[in-house]
Every structure is written in C-alpha cells, then in structure tokens.
N, C-alpha and C positions, 0 to 999 in steps of 0.2 A: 831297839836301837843298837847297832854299831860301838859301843862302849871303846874298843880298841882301837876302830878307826875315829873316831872324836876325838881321843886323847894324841894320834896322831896328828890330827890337825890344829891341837892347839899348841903341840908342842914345835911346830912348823911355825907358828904363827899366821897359820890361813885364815881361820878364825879367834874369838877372843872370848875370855871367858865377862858373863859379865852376872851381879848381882839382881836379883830383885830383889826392890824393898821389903817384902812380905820375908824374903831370906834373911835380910840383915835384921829388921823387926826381932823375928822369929826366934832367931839364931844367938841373938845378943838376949833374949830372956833367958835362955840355956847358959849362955856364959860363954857361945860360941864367938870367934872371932874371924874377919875375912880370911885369915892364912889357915883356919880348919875347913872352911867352906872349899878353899883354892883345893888343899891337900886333898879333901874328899872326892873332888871332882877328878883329880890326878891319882889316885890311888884307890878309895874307896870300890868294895867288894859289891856288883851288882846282882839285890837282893828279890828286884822286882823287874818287870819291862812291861810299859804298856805303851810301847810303839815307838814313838816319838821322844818318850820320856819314860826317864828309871828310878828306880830309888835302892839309891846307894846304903851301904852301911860301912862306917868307917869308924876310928879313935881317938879322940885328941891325946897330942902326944906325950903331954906331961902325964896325967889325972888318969889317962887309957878309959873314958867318959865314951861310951857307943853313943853315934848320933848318928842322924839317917840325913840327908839328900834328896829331892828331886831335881836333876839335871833333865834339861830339855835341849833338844837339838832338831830345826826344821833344818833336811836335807836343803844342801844347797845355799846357803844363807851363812851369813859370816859372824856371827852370835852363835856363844852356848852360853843356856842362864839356869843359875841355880835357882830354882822357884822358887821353894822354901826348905827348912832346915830345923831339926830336931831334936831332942833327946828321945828317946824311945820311953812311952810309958809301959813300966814292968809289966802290969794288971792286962795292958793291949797286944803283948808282946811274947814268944816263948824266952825261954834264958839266954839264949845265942844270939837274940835280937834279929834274927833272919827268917821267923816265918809269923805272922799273926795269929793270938791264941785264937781257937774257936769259941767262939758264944755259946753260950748257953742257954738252951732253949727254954721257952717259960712255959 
C-alpha cells in the first residue's frame, strides 16, 4: 500500500477514515482511544505491507504506550478502515516493536 498517497487522500477529504468494531473492541481493552487510532493512521511508522493493508506502529501521546495498527485501503474506494488495533506483546515482539521475535523451534 501507498501509505503516503492514503494519507494524502484523507487529508483532501477524498476518502474518510472510518473504524472497525474489531478496532475500537480491541483498542479500548489496550486503553486505546479513537484519536490514537486517527493519530496512528496519520502518522504511524509502516512496519509491515501486505498489499492492500499495513501494520503500523505508533505511540500514544501521553504514556509513549507502542501500539500497532492494521489500516486497510481498497484502491479506488472512498473508505480507509483501521481493522484492528493493539499493544504489542513484549514476548511476540523484538524491543523496538517493529519486527516479530522468531520462534523457537521445538
């Protein structure tokens, strides 16, 4: 995904950002809130790309709390929806919260 060109078209108002419940669900057991969700989408650091959709990594801005993002965006279409929304688990995660630890084999 176009991360810079998306963020250009919501800031145009050509499309519109919108939630999914799985996001706000998700998001709100973290402590997150719609204006970390928004900020993430508007700012957040793209740590994945799997086409169509990314997973961001951003900070809320008090607590500096890493949470992750999937934004999605079907070219052509006037929605962009954050699917769901995160804190990163330390144990799944390396310390930067931008690459996934490897497993370990059994």
């Amino acid at each position: 995904m176009n991360v810079e060109n998306v963020r250009r078209l919501l800031a145009q108002g050509r499309v519109t950002l919108r939630f999914a419940d799985h996001a706000i669900i998700e998001g709100r057991k973290d402590g997150l809130t719609a204006e970390d969700l928004e900020d993430s989408a508007v700012n957040g650091e793209v740590i994945e790309d799997y086409g169509v959709r990314v997973l961001l990594l951003h900070f809320t801005r008090d607590d500096r709390i890493p949470y992750h993002i999937v934004l999605e965006y079907l070219p052509r279409t006037d929605e962009v929806t954050v699917v769901t929304a995160y804190v990163p688990d330390p144990k799944e995660w390396e310390p930067h919260w931008k690459k996934r630890r490897r497993r370990k084999r059994r």
